[in-house]
ROBAKE-105109 format. One record per residue (C-alpha): residue number from 1; residue in three letters; chain; x, y, z. Coordinates in Angstrom, 3 decimals, m for minus. Example, Ala and Ser with C-alpha at 12.3 -4.5 7.8 and 13.67 -1.06 7.14 Angstrom:
// residues 2
ATOM  pos  code  unit        c1        c2        c3
ATOM    1   ALA     A    12.300    m4.500     7.800
ATOM    2   SER     A    13.670    m1.060     7.140
END
This chain:
// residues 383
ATOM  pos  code  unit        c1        c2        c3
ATOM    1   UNK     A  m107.730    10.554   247.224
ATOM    2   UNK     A  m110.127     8.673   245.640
ATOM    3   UNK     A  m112.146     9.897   242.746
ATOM    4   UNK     A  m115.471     8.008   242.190
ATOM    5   UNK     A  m117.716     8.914   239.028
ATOM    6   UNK     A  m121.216     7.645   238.407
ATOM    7   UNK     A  m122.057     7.358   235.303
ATOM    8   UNK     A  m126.270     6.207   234.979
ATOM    9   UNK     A  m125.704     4.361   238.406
ATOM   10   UNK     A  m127.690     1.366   239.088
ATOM   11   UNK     A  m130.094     1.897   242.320
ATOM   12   UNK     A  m127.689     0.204   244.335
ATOM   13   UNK     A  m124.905     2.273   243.746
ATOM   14   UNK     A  m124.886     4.587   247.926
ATOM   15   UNK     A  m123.788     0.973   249.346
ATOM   16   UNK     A  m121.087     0.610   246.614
ATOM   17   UNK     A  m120.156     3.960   247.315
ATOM   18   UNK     A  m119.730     3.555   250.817
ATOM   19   UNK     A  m117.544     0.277   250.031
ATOM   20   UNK     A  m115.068     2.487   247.825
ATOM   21   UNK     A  m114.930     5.422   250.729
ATOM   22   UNK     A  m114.015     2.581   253.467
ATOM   23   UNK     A  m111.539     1.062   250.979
ATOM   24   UNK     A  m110.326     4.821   250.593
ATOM   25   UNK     A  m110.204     5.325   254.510
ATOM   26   UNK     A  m108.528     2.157   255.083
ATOM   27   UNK     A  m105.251     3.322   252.990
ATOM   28   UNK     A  m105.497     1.540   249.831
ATOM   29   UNK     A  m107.472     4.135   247.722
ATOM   30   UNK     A  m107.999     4.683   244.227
ATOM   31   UNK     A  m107.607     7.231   242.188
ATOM   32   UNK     A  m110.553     7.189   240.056
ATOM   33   UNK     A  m113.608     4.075   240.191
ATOM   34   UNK     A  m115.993     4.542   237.496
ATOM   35   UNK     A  m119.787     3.258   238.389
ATOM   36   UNK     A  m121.243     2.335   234.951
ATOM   37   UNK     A  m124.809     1.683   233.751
ATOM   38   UNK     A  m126.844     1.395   230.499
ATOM   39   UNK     A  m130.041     0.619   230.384
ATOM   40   UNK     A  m130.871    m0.236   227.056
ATOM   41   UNK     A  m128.155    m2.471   226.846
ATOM   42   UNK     A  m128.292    m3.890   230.304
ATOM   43   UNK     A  m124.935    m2.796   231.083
ATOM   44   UNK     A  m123.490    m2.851   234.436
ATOM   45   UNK     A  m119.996    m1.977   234.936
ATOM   46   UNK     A  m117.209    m1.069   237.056
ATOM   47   UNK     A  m113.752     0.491   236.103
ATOM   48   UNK     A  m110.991     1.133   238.460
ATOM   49   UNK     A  m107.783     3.278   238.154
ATOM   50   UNK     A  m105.859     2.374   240.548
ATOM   51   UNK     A  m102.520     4.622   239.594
ATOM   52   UNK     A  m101.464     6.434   237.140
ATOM   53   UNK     A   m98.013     6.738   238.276
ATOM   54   UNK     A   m96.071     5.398   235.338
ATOM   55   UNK     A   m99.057     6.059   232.806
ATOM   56   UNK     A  m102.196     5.498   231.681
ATOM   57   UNK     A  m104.051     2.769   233.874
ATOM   58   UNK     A  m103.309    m0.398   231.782
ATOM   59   UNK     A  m105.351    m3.462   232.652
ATOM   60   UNK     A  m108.245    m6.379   230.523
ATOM   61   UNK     A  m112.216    m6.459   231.381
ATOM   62   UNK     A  m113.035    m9.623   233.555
ATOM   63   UNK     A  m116.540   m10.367   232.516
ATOM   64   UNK     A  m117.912   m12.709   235.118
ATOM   65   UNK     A  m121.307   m13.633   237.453
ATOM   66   UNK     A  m120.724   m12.087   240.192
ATOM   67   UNK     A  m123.437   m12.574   243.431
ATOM   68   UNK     A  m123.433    m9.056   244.022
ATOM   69   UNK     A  m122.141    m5.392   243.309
ATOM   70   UNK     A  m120.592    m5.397   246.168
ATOM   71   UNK     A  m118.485    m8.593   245.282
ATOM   72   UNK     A  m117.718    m6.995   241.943
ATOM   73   UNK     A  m116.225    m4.092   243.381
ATOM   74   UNK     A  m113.989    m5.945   245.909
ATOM   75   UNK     A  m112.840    m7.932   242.398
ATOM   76   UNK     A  m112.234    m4.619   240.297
ATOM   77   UNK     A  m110.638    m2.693   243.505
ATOM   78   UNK     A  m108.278    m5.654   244.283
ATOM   79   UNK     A  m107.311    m6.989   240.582
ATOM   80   UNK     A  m106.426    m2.906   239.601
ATOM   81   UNK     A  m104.269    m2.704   242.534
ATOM   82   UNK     A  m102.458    m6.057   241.129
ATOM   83   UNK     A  m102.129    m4.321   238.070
ATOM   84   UNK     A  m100.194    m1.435   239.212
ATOM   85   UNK     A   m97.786    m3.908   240.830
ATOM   86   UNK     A   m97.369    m6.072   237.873
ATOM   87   UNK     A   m96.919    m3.255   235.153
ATOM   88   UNK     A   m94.321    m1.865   237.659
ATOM   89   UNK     A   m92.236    m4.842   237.774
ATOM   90   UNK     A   m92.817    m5.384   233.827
ATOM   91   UNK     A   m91.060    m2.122   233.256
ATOM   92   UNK     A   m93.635    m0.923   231.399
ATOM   93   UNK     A   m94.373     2.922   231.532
ATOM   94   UNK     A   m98.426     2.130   232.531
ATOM   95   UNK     A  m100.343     2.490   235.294
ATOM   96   UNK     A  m102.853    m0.083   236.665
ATOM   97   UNK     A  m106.615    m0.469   236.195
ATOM   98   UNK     A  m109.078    m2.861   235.476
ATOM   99   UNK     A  m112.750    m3.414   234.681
ATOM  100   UNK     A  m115.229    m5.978   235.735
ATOM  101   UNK     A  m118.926    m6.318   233.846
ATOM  102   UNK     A  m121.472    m7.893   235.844
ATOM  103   UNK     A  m122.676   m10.813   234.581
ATOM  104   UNK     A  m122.995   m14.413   233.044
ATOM  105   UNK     A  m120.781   m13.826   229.476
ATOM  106   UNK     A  m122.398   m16.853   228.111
ATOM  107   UNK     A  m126.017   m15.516   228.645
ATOM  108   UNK     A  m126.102   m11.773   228.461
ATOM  109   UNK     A  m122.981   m10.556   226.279
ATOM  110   UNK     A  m124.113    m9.133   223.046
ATOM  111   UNK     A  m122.877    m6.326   220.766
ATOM  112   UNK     A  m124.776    m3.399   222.281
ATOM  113   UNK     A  m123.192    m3.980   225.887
ATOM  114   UNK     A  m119.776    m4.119   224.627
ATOM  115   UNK     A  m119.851    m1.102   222.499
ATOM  116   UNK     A  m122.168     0.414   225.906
ATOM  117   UNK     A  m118.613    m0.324   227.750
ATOM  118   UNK     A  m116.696     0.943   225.086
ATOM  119   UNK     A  m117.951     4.212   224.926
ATOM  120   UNK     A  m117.470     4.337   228.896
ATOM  121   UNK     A  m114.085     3.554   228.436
ATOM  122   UNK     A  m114.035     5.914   225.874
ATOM  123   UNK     A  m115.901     8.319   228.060
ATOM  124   UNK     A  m111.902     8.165   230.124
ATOM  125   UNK     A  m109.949     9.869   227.862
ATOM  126   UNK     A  m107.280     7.767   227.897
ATOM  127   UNK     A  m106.981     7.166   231.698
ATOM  128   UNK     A  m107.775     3.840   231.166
ATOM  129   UNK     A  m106.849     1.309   228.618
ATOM  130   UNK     A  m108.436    m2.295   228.252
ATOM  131   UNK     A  m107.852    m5.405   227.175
ATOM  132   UNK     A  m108.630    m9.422   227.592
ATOM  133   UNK     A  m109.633   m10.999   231.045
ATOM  134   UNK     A  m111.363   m13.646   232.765
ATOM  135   UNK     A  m115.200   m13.945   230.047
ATOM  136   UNK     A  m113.512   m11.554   227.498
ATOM  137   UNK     A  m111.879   m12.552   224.499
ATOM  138   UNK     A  m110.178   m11.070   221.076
ATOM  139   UNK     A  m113.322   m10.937   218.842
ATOM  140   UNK     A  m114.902    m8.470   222.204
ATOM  141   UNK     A  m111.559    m6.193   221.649
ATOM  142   UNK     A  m112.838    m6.026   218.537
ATOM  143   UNK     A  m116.127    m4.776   219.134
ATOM  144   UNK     A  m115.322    m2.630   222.071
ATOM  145   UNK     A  m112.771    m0.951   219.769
ATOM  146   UNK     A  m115.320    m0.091   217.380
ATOM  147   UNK     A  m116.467     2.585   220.612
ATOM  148   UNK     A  m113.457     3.783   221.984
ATOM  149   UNK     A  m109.467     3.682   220.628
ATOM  150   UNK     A  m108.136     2.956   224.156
ATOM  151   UNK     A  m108.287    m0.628   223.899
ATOM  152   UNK     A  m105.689    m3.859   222.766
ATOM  153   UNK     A  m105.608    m7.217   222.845
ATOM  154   UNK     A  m107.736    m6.851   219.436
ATOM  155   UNK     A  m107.203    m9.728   216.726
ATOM  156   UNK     A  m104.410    m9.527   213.891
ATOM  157   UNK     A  m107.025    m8.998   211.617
ATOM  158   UNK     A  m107.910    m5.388   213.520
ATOM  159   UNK     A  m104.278    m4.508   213.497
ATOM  160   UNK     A  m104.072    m6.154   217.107
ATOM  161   UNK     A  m101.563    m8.441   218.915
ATOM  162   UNK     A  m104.105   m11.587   219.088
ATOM  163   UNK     A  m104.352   m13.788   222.374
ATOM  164   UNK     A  m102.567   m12.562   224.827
ATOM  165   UNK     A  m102.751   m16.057   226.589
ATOM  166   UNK     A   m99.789   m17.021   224.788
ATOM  167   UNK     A   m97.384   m14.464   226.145
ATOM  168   UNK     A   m98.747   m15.232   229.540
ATOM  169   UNK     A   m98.452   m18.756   229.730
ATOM  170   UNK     A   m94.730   m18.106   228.336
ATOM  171   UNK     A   m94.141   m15.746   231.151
ATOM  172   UNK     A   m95.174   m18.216   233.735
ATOM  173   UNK     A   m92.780   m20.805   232.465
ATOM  174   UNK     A   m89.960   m18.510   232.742
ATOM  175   UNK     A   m90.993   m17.856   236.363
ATOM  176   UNK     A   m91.145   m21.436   237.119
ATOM  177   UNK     A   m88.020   m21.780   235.739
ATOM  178   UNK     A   m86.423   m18.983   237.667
ATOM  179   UNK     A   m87.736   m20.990   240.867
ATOM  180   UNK     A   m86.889   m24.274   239.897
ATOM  181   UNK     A   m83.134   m22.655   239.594
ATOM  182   UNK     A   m83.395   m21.214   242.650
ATOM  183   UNK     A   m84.808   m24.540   244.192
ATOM  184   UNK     A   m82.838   m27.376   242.771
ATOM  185   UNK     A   m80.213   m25.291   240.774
ATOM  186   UNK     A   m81.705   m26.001   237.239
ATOM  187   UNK     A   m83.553   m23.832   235.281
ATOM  188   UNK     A   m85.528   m26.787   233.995
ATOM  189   UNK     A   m88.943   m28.690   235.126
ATOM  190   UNK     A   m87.538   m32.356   233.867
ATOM  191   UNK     A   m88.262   m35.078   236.274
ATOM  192   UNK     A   m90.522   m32.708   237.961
ATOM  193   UNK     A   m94.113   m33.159   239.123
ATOM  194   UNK     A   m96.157   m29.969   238.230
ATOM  195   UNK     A  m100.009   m29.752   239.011
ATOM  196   UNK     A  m101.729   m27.386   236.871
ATOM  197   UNK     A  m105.013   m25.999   238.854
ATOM  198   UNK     A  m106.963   m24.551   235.515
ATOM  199   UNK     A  m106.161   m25.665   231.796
ATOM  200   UNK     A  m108.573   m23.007   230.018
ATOM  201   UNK     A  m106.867   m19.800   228.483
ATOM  202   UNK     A  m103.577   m19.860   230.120
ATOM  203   UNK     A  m103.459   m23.318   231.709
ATOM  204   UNK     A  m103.723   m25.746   228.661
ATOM  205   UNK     A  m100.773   m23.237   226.982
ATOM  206   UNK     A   m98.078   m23.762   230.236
ATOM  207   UNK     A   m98.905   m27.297   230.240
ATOM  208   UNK     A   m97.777   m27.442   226.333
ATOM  209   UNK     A   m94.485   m25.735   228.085
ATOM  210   UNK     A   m94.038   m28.431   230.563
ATOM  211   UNK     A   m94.617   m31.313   228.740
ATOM  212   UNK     A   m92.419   m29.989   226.491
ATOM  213   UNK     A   m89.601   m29.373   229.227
ATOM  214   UNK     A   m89.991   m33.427   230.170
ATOM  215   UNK     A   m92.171   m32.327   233.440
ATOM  216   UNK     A   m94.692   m34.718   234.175
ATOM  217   UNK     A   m97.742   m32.856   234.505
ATOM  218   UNK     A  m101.423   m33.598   236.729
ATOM  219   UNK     A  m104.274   m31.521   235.886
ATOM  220   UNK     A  m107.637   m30.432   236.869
ATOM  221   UNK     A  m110.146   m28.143   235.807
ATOM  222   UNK     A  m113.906   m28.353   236.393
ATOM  223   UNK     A  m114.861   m27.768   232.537
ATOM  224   UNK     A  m114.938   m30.863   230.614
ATOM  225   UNK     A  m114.127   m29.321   227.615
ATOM  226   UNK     A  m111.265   m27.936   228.734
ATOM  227   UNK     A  m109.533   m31.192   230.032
ATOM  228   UNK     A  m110.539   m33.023   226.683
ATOM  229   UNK     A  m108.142   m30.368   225.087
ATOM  230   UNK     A  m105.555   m30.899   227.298
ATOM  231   UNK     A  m106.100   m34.605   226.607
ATOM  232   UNK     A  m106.108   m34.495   223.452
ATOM  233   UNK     A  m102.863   m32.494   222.538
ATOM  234   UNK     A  m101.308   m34.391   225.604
ATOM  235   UNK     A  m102.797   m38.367   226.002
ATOM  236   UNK     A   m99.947   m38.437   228.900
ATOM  237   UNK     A  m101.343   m35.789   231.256
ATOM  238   UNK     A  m102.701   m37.219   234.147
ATOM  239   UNK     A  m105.763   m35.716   234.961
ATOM  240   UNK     A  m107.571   m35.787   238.558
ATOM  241   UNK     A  m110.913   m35.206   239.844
ATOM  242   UNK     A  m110.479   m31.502   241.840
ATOM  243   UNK     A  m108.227   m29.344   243.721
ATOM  244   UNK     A  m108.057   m31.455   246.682
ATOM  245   UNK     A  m107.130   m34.568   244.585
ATOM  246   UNK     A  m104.326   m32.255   242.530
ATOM  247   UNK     A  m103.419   m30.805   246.368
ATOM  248   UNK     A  m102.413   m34.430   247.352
ATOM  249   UNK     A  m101.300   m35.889   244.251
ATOM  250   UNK     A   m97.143   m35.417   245.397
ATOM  251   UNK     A   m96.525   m32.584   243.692
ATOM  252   UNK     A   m92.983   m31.006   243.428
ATOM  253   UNK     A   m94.625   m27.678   241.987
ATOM  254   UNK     A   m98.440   m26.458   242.080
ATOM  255   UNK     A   m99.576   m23.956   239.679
ATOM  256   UNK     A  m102.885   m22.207   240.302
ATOM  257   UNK     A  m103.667   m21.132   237.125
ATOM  258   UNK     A  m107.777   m20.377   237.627
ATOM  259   UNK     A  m109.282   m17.081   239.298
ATOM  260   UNK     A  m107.741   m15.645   242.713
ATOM  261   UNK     A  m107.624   m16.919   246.106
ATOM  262   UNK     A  m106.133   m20.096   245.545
ATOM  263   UNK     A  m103.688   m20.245   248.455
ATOM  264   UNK     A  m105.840   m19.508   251.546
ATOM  265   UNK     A  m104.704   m21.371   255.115
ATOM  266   UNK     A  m106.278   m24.797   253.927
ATOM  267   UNK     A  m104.665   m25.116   250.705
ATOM  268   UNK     A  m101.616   m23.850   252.128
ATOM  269   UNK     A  m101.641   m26.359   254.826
ATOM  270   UNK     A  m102.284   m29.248   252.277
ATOM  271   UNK     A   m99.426   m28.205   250.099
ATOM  272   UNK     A   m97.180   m28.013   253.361
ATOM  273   UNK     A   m97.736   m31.376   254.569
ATOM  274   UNK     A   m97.690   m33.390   250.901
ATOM  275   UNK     A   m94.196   m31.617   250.339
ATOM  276   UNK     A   m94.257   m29.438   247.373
ATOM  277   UNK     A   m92.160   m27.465   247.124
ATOM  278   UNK     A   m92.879   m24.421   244.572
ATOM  279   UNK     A   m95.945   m22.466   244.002
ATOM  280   UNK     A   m95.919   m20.840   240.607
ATOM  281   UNK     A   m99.211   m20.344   238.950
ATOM  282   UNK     A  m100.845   m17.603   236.298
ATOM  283   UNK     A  m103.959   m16.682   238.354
ATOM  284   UNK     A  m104.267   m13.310   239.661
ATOM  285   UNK     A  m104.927   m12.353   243.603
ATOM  286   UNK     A  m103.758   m15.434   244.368
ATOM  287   UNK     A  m102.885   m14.770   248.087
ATOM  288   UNK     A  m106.426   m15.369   250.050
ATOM  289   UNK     A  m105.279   m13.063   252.778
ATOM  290   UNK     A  m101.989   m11.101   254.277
ATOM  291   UNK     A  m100.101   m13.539   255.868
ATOM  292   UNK     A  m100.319   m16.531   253.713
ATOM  293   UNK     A   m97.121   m15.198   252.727
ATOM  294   UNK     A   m95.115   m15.752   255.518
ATOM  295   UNK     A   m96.803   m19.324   256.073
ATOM  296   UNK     A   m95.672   m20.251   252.780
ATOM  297   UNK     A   m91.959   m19.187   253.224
ATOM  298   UNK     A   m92.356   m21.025   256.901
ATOM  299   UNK     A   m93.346   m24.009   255.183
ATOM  300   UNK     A   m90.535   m23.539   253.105
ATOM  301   UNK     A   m92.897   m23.218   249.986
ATOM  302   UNK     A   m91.121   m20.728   247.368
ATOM  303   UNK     A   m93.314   m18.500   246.029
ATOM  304   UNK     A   m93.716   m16.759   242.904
ATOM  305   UNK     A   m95.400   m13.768   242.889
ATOM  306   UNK     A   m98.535   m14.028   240.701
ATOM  307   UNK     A   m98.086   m10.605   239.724
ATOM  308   UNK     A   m94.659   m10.620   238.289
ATOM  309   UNK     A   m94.701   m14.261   236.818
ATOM  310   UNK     A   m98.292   m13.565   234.789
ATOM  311   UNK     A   m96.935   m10.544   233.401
ATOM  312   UNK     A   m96.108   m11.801   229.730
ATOM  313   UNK     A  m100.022   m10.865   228.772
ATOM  314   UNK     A   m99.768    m7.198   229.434
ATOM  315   UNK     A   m96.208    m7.173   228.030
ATOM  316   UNK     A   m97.801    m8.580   225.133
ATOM  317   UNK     A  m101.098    m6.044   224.639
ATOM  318   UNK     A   m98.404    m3.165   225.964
ATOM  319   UNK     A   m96.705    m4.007   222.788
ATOM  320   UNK     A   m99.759    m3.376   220.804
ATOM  321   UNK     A   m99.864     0.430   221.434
ATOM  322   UNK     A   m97.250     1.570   219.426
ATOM  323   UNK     A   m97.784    m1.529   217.032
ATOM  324   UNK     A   m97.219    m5.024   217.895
ATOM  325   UNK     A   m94.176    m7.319   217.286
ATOM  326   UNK     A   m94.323   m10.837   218.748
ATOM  327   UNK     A   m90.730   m11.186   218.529
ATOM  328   UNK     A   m90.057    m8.099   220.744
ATOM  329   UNK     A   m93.098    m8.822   223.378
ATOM  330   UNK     A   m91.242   m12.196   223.700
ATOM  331   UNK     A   m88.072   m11.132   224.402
ATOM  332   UNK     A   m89.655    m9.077   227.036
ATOM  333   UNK     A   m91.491   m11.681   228.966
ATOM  334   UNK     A   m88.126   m13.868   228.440
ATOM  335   UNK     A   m87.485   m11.300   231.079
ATOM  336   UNK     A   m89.743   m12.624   233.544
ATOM  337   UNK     A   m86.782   m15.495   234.231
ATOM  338   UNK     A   m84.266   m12.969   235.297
ATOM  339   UNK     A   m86.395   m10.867   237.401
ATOM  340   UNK     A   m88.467   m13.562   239.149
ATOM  341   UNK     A   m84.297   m14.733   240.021
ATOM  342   UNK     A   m83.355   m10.981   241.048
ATOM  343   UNK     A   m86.883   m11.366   243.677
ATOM  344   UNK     A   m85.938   m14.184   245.086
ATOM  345   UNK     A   m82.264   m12.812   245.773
ATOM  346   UNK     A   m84.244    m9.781   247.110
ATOM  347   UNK     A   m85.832   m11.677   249.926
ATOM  348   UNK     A   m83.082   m13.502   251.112
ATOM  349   UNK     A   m81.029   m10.334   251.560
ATOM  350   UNK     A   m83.881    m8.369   252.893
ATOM  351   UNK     A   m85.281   m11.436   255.014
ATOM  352   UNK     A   m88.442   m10.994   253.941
ATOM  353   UNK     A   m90.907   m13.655   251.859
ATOM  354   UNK     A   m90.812   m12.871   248.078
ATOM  355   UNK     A   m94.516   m11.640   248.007
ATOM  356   UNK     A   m93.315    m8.730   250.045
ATOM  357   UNK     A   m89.963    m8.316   248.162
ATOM  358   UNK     A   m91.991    m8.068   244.685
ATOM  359   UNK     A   m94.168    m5.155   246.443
ATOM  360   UNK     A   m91.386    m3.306   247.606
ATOM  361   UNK     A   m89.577    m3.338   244.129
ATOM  362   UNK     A   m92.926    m2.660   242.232
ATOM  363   UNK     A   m93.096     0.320   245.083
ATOM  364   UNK     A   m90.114     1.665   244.926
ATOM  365   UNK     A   m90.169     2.166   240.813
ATOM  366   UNK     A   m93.661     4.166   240.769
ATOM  367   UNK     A   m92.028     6.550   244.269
ATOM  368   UNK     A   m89.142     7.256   242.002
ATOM  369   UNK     A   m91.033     7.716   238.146
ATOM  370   UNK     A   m93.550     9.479   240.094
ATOM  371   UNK     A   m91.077    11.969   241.603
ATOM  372   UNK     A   m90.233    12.886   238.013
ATOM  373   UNK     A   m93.277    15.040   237.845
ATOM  374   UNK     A   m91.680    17.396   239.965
ATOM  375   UNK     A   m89.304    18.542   237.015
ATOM  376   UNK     A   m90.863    21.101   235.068
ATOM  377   UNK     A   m90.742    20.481   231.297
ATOM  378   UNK     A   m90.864    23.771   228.904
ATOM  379   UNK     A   m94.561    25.012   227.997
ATOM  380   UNK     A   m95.593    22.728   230.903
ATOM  381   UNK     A   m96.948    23.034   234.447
ATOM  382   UNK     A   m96.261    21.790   237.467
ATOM  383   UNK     A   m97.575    18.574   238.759
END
């Protein structure tokens, strides 16, 4: 059962409310959503626990303009879930959570706010432990952490693990190798066409990978800035105009590798009938709906979870609890190759698409760590 706290709720907080309850009713509830508010600072803030099955609720802080609370919420409740799924399949002993802050990050992000969210964090105990997302960067850990000691992804400087967008962009490679051996029967992109949908934090890093693995490589992104990076580290990236362009440009492999939703029916159907073949991308949420799925594996698309292959970020601010090691984060998101393979094994056997093989792993690890709370430790109670 859901817990919901309200801490100095903004005025519309009874319909947000009502939006967690009908999420609760509907089977995929929470067990804690935190409603947060400062005035002074202008702070508005949501933070979601989704489990705490394997540990304490381990997910970053998207900070992003969102049209409404509402739309927040459906962001926080859905990217948490994710969370739980991907630390699962990481093998990391954490739950899943994950914060959103309402807002445009380039206009209204200042010191008070963050160290407002840090003391709501804070304010958890423990329960919940942040990190990087989507408007959030190192030098925010920073200040956050200056509020509350339940937070990574700091810089090196603050005895952190730095950007975590390295790890992740690793981990993605080793998942699109992993596919391309279970496609072609290579574990290599060469001679491949990969489309890269995004080149900011994690993009412009995989394409580095690609390049590097004699891929050729198409990319869009609508930031400017962002594609003159890519340009200039790699003059032989071909770079189109959108996603509909990059959708048709005869791709072998499409990466989606902005925010979630990427593969809804159109996109799906566009990928289907240009003939790619592999969808392997570092967004989150990438599935639109339930059931794109199955069209993909009709089509037959292979698909890489999002959720497994983006991992190598929270293996890398994981790392930085107990005091960070690149060399041991990497070997764990090296990982990623072996169990993106043992997925796609999964749903043959199973005859089932590997979105829904991922789940049932990711499932069937919190079940079992979760039953351990049954055993009685000395000193301790029950449950």
């Amino acid at each position: 059962m859901t817990d919901v706290q309200t801490v100095s709720a903004p005025h519309s907080a009874p319909g947000v409310l009502s939006r967690i309850f009908r999420t609760e009713q509907a089977g995929d509830g929470h067990e804690q959503v935190v409603l947060c508010h400062d005035r002074e600072s202008g702070l508005k803030a949501i933070i979601a626990i989704h489990s705490t099955a394997l540990g304490p609720a381990l997910g970053g802080t998207r900070f992003f303009d969102y049209a409404s609370e509402e739309e927040a919420l459906d962001d926080a409740l859905r990217l948490s879930r994710g969370m739980s799924y991907k630390n699962a399949l990481a093998g990391l002993d954490l739950g899943g959570g994950k914060a959103v802050i309402i807002g445009d990050p380039n206009k209204v992000k200042n010191e008070a706010m963050l160290r407002a969210y840090g003391r709501f964090v804070q304010s958890l105990r423990g329960r919940y432990i942040t990190a990087c997302d989507v408007g959030t960067y190192v030098q925010d850990m920073d200040v956050i952490a200056r509020e509350t000691e339940f937070v990574t992804g700091r810089s090196p400087e603050h005895g952190g693990a730095g950007d975590s967008s390295i790890l992740t962009a690793f981990g993605v490679f080793q998942g699109m190798r992993a596919s391309a051996q279970a496609r072609w029967g290579q574990p290599t992109l060469r001679g491949k066409r990969v489309g890269v949908a995004g080149v900011g934090k994690v993009g412009h890093y995989l394409v580095g990978h690609l390049v590097a693995d004699g891929a050729t490589v198409v990319v869009t992104d609508p930031f400017e800035a962002a594609v003159n990076r890519v340009r200039a580290a790699h003059p032989d990236v071909e770079v189109v105009a959108d996603t509909a362009a990059l959708l048709q440009a005869n791709l072998d492999v499409y990466a989606p590798c902005a925010l979630g939703g990427a593969l809804d029916d159109h996109t799906v159907g566009a990928l289907g009938a240009a003939g790619t073949s592999v969808v392997c991308g570092a967004a989150n949420n990438q599935l639109a709906h339930p059931g794109v799925e199955k069209d993909l594996a009709d089509r037959g698309i292979l698909y890489a979870p999002d959720y497994l292959v983006n991992s190598g970020g929270v293996i890398q601010v994981a790392d930085e609890i107990d005091g960070f090691n690149f060399e041991r984060a990497k070997n764990k998101a090296t990982k990623i190759f072996d169990t993106t393979l043992e997925i796609f094994t999964r749903a043959v056997s199973d005859g089932v698409p590997p979105a829904v093989a991922a789940d049932r792993l990711a499932e069937k690890r919190m079940r079992e760590i979760s039953a351990l709370r049954t055993i009685l430790l000395p000193g301790a109670r029950k449950g």
